[in-house]
Every structure is written in C-alpha cells, then in structure tokens.
DRENFI-648815 format. One record per residue (C-alpha): x, y, z. Coordinates in steps of 0.1 Angstrom, whole numbers, padded with zeros to 4 digits, m for minus. Example, Ala and Ser with C-alpha at 12.3 -4.5 7.8 and 13.67 -1.06 7.14 Angstrom:
2
<node><xx>0123</xx><yy>m0045</yy><zz>0078</zz></node>
<node><xx>0137</xx><yy>m0011</yy><zz>0071</zz></node>
//
This chain:
310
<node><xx>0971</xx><yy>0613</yy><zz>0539</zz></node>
<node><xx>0988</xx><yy>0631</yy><zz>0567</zz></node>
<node><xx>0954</xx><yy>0624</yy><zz>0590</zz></node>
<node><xx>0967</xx><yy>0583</yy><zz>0594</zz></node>
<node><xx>1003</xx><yy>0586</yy><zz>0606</zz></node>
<node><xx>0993</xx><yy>0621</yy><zz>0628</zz></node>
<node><xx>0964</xx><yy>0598</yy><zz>0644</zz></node>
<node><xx>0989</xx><yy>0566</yy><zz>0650</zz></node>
<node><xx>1017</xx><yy>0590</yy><zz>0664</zz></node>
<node><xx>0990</xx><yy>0605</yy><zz>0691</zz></node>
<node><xx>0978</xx><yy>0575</yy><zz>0701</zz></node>
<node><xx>1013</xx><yy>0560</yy><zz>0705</zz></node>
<node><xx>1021</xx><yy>0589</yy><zz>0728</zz></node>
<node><xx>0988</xx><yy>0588</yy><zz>0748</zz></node>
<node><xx>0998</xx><yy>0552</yy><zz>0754</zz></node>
<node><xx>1030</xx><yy>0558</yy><zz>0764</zz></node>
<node><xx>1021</xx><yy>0585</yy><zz>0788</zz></node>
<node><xx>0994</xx><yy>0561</yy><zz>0806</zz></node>
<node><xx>1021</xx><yy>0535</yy><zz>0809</zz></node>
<node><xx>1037</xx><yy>0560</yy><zz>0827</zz></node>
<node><xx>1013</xx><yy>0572</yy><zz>0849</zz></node>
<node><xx>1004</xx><yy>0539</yy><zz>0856</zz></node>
<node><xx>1040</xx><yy>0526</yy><zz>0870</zz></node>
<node><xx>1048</xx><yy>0519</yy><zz>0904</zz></node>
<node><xx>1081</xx><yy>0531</yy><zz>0915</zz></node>
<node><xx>1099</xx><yy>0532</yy><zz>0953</zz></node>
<node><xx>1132</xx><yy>0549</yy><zz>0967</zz></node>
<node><xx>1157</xx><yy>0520</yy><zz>0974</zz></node>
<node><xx>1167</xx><yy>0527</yy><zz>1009</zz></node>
<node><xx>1198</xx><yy>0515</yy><zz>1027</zz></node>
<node><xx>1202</xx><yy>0478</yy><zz>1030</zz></node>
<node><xx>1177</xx><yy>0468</yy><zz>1000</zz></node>
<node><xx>1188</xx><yy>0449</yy><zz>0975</zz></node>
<node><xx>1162</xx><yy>0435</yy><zz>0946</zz></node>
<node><xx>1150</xx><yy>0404</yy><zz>0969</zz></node>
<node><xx>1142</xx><yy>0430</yy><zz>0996</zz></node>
<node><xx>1125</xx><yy>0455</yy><zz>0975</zz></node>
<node><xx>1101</xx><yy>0430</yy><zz>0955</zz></node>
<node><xx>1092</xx><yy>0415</yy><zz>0989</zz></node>
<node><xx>1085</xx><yy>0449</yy><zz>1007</zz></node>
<node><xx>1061</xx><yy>0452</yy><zz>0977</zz></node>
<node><xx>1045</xx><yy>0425</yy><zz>0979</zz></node>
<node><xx>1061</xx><yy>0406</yy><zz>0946</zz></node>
<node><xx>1074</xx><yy>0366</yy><zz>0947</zz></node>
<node><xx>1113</xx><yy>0376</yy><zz>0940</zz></node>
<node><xx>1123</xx><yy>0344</yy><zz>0923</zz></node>
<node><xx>1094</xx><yy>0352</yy><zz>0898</zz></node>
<node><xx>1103</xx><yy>0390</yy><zz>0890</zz></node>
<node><xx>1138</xx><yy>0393</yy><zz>0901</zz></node>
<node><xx>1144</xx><yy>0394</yy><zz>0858</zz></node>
<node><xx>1117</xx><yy>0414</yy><zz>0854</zz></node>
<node><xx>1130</xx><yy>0438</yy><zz>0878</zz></node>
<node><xx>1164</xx><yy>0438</yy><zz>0858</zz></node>
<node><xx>1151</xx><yy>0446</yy><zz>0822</zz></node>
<node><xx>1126</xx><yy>0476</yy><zz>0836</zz></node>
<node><xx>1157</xx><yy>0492</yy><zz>0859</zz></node>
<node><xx>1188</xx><yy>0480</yy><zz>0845</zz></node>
<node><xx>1202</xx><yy>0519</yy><zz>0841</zz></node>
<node><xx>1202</xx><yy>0522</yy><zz>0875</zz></node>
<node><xx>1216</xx><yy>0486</yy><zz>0885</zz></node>
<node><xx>1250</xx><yy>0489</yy><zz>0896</zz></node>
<node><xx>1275</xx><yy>0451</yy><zz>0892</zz></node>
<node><xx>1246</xx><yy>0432</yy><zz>0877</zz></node>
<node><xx>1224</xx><yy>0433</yy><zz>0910</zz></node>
<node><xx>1233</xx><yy>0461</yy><zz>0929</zz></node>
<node><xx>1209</xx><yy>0491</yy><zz>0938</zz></node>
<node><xx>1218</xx><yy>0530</yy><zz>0946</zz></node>
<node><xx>1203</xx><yy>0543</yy><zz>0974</zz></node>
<node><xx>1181</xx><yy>0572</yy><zz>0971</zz></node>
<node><xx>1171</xx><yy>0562</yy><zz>0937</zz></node>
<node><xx>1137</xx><yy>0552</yy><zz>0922</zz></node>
<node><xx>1127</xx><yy>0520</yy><zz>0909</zz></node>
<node><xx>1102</xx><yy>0507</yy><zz>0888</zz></node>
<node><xx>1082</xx><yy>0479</yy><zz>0901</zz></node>
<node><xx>1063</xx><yy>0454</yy><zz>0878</zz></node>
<node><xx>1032</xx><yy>0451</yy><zz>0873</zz></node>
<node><xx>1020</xx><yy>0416</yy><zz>0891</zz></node>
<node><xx>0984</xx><yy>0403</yy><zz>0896</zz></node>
<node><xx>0996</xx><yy>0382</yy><zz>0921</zz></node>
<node><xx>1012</xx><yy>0404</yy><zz>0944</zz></node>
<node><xx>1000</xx><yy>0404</yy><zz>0983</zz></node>
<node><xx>0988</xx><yy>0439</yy><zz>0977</zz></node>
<node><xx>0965</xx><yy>0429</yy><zz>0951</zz></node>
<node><xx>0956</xx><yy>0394</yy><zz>0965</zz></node>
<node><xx>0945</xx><yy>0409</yy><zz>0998</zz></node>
<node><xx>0919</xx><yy>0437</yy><zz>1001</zz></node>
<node><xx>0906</xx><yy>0453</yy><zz>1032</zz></node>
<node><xx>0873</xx><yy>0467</yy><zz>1022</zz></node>
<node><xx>0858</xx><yy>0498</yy><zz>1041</zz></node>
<node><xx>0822</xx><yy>0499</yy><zz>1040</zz></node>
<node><xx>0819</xx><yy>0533</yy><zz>1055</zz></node>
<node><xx>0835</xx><yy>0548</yy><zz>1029</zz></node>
<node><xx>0843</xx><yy>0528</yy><zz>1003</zz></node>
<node><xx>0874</xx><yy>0527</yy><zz>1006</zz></node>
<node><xx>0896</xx><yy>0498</yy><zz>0993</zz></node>
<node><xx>0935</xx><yy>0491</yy><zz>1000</zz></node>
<node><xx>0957</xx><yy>0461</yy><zz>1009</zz></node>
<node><xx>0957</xx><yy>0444</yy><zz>1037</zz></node>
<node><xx>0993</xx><yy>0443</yy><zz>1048</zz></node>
<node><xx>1021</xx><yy>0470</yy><zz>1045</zz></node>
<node><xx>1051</xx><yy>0466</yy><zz>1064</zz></node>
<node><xx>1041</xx><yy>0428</yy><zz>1069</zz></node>
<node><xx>1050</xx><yy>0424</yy><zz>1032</zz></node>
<node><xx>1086</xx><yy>0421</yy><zz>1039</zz></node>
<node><xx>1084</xx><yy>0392</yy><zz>1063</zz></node>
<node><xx>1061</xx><yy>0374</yy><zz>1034</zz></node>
<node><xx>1065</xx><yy>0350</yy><zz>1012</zz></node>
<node><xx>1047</xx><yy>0321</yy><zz>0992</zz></node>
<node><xx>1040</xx><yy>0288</yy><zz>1007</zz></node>
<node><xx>1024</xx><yy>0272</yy><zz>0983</zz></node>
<node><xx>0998</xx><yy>0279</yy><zz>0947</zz></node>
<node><xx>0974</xx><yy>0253</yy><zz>0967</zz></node>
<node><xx>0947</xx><yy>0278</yy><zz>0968</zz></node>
<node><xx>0952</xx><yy>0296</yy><zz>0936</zz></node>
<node><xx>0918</xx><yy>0297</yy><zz>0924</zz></node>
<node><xx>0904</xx><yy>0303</yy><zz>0956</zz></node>
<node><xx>0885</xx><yy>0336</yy><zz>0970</zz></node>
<node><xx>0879</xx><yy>0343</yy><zz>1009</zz></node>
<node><xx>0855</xx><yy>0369</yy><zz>1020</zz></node>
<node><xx>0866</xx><yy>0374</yy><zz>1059</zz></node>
<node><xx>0841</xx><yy>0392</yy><zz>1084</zz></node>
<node><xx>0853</xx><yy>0400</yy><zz>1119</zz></node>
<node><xx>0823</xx><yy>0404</yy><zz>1145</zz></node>
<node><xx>0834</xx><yy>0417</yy><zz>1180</zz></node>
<node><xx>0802</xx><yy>0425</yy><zz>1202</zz></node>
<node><xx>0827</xx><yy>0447</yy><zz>1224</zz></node>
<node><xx>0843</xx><yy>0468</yy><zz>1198</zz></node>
<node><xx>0865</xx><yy>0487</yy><zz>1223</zz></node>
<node><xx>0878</xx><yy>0456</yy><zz>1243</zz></node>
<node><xx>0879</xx><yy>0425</yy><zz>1221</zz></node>
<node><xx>0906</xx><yy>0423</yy><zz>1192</zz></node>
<node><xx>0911</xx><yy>0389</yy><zz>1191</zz></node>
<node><xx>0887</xx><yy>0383</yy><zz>1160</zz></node>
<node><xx>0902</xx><yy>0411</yy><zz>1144</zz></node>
<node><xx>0940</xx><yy>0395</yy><zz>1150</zz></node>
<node><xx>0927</xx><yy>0358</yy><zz>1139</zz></node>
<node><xx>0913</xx><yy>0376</yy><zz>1109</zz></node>
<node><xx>0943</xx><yy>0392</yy><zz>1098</zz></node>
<node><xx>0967</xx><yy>0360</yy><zz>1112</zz></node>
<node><xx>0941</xx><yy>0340</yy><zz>1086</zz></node>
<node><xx>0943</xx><yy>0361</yy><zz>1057</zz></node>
<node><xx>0979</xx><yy>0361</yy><zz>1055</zz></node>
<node><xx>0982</xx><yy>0323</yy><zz>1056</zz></node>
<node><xx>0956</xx><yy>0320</yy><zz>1030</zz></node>
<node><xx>0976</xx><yy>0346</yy><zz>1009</zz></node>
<node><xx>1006</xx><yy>0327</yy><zz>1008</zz></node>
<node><xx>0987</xx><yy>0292</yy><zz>0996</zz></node>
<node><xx>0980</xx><yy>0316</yy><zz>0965</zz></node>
<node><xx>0943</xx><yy>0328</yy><zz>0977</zz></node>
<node><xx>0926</xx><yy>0361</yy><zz>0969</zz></node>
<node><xx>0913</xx><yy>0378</yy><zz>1000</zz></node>
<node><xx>0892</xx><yy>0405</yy><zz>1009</zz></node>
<node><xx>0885</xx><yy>0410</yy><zz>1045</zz></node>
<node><xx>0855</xx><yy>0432</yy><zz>1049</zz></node>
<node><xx>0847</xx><yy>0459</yy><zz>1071</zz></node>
<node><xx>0820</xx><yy>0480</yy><zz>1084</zz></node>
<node><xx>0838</xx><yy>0507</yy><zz>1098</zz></node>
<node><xx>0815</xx><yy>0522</yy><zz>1118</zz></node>
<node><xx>0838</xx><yy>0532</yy><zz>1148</zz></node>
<node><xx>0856</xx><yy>0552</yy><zz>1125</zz></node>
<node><xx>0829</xx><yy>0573</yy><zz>1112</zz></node>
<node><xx>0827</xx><yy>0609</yy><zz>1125</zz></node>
<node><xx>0807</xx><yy>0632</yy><zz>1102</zz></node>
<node><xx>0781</xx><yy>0606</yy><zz>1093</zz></node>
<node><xx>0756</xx><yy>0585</yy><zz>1114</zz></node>
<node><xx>0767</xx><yy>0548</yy><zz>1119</zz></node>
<node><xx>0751</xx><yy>0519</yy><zz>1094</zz></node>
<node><xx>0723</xx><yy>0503</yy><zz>1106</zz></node>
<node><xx>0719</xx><yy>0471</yy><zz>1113</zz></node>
<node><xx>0700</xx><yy>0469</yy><zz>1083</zz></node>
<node><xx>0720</xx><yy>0490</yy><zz>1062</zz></node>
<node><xx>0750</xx><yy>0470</yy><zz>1073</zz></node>
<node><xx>0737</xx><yy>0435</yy><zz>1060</zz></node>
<node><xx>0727</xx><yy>0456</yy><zz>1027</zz></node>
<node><xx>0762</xx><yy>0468</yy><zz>1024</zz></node>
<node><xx>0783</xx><yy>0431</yy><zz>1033</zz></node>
<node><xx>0757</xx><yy>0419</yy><zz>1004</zz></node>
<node><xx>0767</xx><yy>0443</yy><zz>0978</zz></node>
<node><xx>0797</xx><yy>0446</yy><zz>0983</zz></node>
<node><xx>0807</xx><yy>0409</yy><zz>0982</zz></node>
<node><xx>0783</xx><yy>0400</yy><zz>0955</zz></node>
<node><xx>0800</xx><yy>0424</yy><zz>0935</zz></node>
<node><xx>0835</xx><yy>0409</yy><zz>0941</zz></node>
<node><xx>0823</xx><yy>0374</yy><zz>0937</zz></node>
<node><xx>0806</xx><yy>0384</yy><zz>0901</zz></node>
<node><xx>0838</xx><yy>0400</yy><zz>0891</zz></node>
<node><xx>0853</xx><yy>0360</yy><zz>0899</zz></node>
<node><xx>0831</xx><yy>0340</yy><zz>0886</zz></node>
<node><xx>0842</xx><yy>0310</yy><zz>0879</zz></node>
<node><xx>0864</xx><yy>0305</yy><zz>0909</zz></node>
<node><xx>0863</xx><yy>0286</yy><zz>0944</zz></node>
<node><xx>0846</xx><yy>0313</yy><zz>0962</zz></node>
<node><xx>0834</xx><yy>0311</yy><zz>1004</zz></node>
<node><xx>0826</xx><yy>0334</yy><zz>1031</zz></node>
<node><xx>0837</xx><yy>0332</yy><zz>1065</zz></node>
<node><xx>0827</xx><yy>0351</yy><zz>1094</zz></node>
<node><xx>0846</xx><yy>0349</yy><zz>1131</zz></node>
<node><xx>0825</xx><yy>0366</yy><zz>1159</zz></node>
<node><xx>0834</xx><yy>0370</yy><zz>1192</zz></node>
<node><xx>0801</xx><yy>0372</yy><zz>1216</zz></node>
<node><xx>0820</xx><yy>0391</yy><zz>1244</zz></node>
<node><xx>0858</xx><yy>0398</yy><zz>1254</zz></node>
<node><xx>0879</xx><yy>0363</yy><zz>1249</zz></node>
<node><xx>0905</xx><yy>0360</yy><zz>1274</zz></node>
<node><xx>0934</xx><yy>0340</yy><zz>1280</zz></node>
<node><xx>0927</xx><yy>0300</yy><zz>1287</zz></node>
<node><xx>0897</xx><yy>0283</yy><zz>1268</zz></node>
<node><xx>0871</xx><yy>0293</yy><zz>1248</zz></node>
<node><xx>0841</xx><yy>0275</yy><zz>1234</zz></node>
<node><xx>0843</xx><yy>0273</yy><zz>1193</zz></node>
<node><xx>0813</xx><yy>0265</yy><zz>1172</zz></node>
<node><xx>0807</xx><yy>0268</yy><zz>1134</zz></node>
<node><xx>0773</xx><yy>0272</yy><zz>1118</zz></node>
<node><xx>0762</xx><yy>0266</yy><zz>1082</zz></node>
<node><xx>0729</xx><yy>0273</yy><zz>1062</zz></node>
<node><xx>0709</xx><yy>0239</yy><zz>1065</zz></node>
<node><xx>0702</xx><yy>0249</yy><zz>1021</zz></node>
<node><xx>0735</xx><yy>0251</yy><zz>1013</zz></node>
<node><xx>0759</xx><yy>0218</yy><zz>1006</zz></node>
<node><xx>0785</xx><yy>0237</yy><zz>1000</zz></node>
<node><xx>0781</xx><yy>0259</yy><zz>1030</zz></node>
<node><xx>0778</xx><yy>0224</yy><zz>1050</zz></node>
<node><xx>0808</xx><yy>0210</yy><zz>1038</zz></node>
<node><xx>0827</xx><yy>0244</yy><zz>1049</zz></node>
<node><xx>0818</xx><yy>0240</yy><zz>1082</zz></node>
<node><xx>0819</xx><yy>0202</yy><zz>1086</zz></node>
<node><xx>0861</xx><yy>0209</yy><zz>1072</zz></node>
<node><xx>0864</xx><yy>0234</yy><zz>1098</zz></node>
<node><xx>0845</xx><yy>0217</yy><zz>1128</zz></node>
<node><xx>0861</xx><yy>0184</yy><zz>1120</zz></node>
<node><xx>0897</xx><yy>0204</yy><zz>1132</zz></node>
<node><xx>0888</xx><yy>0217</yy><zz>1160</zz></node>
<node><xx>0870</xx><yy>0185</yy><zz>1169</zz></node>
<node><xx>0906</xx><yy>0167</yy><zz>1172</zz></node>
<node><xx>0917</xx><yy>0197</yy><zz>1191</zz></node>
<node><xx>0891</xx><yy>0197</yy><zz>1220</zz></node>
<node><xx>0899</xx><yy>0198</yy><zz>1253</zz></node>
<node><xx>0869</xx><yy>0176</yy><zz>1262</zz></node>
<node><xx>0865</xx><yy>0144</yy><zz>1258</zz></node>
<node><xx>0831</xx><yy>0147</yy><zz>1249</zz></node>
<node><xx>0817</xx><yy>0134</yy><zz>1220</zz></node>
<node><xx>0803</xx><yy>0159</yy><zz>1198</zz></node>
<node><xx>0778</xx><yy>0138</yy><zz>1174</zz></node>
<node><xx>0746</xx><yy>0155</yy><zz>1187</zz></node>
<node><xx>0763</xx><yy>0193</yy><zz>1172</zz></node>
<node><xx>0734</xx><yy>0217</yy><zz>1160</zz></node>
<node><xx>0754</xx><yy>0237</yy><zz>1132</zz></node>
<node><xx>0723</xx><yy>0253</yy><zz>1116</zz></node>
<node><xx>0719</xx><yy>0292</yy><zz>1113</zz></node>
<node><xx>0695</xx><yy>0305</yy><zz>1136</zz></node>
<node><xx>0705</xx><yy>0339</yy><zz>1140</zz></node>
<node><xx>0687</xx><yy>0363</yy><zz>1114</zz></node>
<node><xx>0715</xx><yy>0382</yy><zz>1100</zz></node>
<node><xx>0732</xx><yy>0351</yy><zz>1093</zz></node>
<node><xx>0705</xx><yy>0335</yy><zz>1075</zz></node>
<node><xx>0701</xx><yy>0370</yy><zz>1059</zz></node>
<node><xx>0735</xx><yy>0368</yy><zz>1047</zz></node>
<node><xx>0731</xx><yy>0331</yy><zz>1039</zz></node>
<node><xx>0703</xx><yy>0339</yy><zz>1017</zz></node>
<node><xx>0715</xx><yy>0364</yy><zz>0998</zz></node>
<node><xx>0753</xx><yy>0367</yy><zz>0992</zz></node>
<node><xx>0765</xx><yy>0348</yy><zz>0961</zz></node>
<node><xx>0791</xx><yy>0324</yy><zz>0983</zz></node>
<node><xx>0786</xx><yy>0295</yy><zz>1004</zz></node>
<node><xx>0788</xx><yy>0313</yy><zz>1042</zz></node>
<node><xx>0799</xx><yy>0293</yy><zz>1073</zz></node>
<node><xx>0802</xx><yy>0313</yy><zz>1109</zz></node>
<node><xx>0826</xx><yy>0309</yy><zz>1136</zz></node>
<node><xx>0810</xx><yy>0319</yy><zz>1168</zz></node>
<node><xx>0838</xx><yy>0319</yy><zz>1198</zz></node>
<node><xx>0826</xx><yy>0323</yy><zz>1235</zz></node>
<node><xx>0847</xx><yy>0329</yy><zz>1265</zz></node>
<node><xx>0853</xx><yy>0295</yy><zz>1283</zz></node>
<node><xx>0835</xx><yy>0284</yy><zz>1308</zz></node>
<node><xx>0828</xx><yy>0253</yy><zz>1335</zz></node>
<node><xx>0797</xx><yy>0247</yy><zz>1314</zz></node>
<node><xx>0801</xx><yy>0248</yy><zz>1275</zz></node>
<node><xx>0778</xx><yy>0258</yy><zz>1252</zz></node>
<node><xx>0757</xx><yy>0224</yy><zz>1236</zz></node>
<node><xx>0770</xx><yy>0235</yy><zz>1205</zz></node>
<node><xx>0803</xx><yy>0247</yy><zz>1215</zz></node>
<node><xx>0836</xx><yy>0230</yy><zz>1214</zz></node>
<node><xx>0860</xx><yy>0240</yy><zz>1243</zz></node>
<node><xx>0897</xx><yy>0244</yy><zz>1228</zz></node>
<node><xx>0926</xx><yy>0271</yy><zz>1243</zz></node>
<node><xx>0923</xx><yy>0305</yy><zz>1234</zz></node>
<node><xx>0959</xx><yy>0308</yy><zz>1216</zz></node>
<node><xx>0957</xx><yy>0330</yy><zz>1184</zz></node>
<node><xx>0981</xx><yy>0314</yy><zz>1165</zz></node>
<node><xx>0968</xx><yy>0276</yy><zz>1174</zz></node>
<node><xx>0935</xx><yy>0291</yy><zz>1164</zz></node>
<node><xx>0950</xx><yy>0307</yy><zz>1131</zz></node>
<node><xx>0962</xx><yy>0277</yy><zz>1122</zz></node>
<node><xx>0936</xx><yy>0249</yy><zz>1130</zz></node>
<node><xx>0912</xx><yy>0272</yy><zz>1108</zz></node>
<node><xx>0935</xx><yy>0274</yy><zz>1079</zz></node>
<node><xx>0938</xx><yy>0237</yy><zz>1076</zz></node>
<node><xx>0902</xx><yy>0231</yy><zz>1076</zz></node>
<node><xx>0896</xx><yy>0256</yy><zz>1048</zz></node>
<node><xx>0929</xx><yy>0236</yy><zz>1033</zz></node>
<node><xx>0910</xx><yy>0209</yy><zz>1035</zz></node>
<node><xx>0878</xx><yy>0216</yy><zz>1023</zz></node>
<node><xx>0893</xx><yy>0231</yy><zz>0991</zz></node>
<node><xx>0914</xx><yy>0197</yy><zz>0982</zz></node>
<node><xx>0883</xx><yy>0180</yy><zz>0991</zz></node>
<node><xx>0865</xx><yy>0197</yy><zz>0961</zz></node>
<node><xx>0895</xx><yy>0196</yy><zz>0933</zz></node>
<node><xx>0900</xx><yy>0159</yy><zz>0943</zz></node>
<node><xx>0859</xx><yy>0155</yy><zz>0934</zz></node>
<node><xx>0864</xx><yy>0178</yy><zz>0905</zz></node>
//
C-alpha cells in the first residue's frame, strides 16, 4: 500500500528537478529593467512582461524593479528569436541561434508570417573576400523573424574545419538535403521555402546584376521566384524590358537540390555589375539594406498571395 504514494512522491520530485534543470535564468546587470531583459533574450515583452512577474516576483523590488547581480528566471517561449532563428553548422552539427547581442535592438513587426519556414543558404565563390551574401543573409533573417517566421540559415562550415577534411561537393548537397528535409518533416504542415543567395565573385560598391531561378517542375518554386523577380523588376536601373527572362535551373547542384529537398527552392544569383548585363540578369545598386529589403517584400508577397488563395 506504501508502493502507490512512494511511486507518486518520486516522480513528483523527478519532475520537479527537470523543471529545474531545464530553466533559463540570467544576472540582471546595471540598467535592465524587465523590458530590457526579455528583449536581450529574445522574448516579446508586452507578451511575458506578467509572466516574468509571477516566476520572479521574490526578487522584484516596487512592483517592477530588478536587483542587480541577481538571477532571473526567464520563461519558457516557443516564439522567442532564439528559437525562431537557427544557424545550422553542417560541419559539425552544431545548432544555435542566430542573433545574440542583436536581440536587444529586436522586436516584432508583425505575426504576418507566423506559419511560415525559411531555409536561407549563403553561397560566396570567394569565401575570404565576399561577405555581402552572408550580410544579406543575416539582414533577411532578422526581418523575416520579426513578421513571425521560423528561420534556419544553413551552413556548411567548411572554412572552419581543422581536424577533418572539408565536405565535398557531393557530400555537401547530401548534407543541405538532410538536414533541411529533416527540419521541414518536423513542420509539416506549414508554409515552408528555400532560398539560396550566391554571389559569383566579390560584389562591390555600385551595381550588380540580380537574377532568380526556379525549378521549371515546381509551381510553387515558380511562384517564389516570379514574387521576388517581380521586386526587383520595379527596382532596375535599366530600362530594359525583361519579358524574354530564362529563370530555369541549369546549374546541377541546384537542380540537385531542387529535386530532392522537401521545399519549393528559388536561387538568387548576384554578379558584380558590369557595362554589359547578364541576359538573365537585372542590374540594380549594390546597397545591402535596399537589397534586404526589396527581397523581404517579395517573399511578403508571395506568402499573402497563397493565404489570400487559401
């Protein structure tokens, strides 16, 4: 008879101690207040500013004030920028939030995009030199964030190997395939694209020629790129008229990609500009945050475009 309340008492203080273990507490440093410290961590204040209360109200001082030097507990949010943007490491496997020290200058825009997920590849073909893909990337993902999107922005990593030989190309397409697949299974049911931004050679300051490619089996895919395109269309610098576009994968680790990852894929290919653009090119000024933006509102777009159908 003993066995039944022994039994209950254990497993009430197993559960306790995994709660425990499994809170998230910080130091409250000089200046924060609880606005300030759910931001720095990611959380929407005005959602979890009571929340915040009821877990530390022993060590609120005046109803709203916090000690410095003293821990609080942070709750638990799905929806926090740490959890709703992922940098995934290839290399390693690795897996941790996009933005840190960002956090604090964050905040929500919008829930526009709250059933949305964005896989985000940055391609540089000079590693060393070129950033700018790996700027837009992170530029993109944190205004996609902030509509209410999930993000994972994945890498390779290969520079930052040392004790093991770099992926091959091969290899590399194998990993960008599991790992997303395995992301978009654990989502199913959600708005779910792939976007990758590849620079072919260092992009300097003036213009640069944009063009955005799309599987010719995939609608979806299509419609991506046609969302996107169409912005950067009203952006040109050119005149020209850009009816006669080719936006058709060609390359073979795009189709490979195209053909086996579970989302709809669209590329971004940007080439340093030039007296002659590309046929398929777009020519547009090579400004970071114009280029952030016009990108954001054709994925905007292309998501209302779909719940207004729906």
């Amino acid at each position: 008879m003993k066995l039944i309340p022994t039994l209950l008492l254990w497993v009430g203080m197993s559960t306790m101690l995994l709660a425990q273990e499994n809170e998230h507490k910080v130091i409250a440093e000089q200046g924060d207040g609880i606005f300030s410290i759910l931001r720095k961590q990611g959380l929407d204040p005005a959602k979890y500013y009571e929340k915040f209360i009821t877990l530390n109200i022993e060590n609120i001082k005046d109803g709203s004030m916090l000690h410095v030097g003293r821990e609080y507990i942070i709750p638990k949010a799905k929806d926090s920028f740490k959890e709703t943007g992922v940098r995934v490491q290839m290399s390693n496997g690795t897996v941790d939030p996009i933005f840190d020290a960002e956090l604090a200058t964050m905040s929500r825009k919008s829930n526009s995009l709250k059933n949305a997920v964005y896989y985000l590849i940055a391609e540089n073909k000079i590693e060393a030199e070129n950033k700018f893909t790996d700027d837009i990337i992170k530029s993109l993902a944190a205004e996609l964030m902030v509509h209410g999107a999930t993000v994972f922005v994945i890498e390779s990593g290969d520079e930052k190997v040392v004790e093991r030989k770099p992926l091959s190309e091969v290899e590399k397409m194998g990993a960008y395939v599991e790992t997303i697949n395995k992301r978009y299974l654990q989502n199913n049911g959600k708005y779910q694209r792939l976007l990758i931004i590849r620079a072919n050679g260092l992009i300097k300051n003036g213009n640069m020629d944009v063009a955005v490619y799309h599987h010719n089996k995939s609608e979806k895919g299509q419609r991506f790129a046609e969302n996107i395109q169409s912005v950067f269309k009203r952006n040109s610098i050119s005149n020209r008229s850009y009816k006669d576009i080719n936006t058709i994968f060609q390359d073979k680790n795009s189709l490979y990609l195209a053909k086996n990852t579970l989302p709809a894929i669209t590329l971004l290919t940007i080439d340093s500009g030039s007296k002659i653009s590309k046929k398929d090119g777009i020519p547009v000024r090579s400004d970071k945050k114009s280029f952030t933006n016009w990108v954001t509102s054709g994925i905007l777009k292309d998501y209302a475009d779909l719940s207004i159908e729906e």
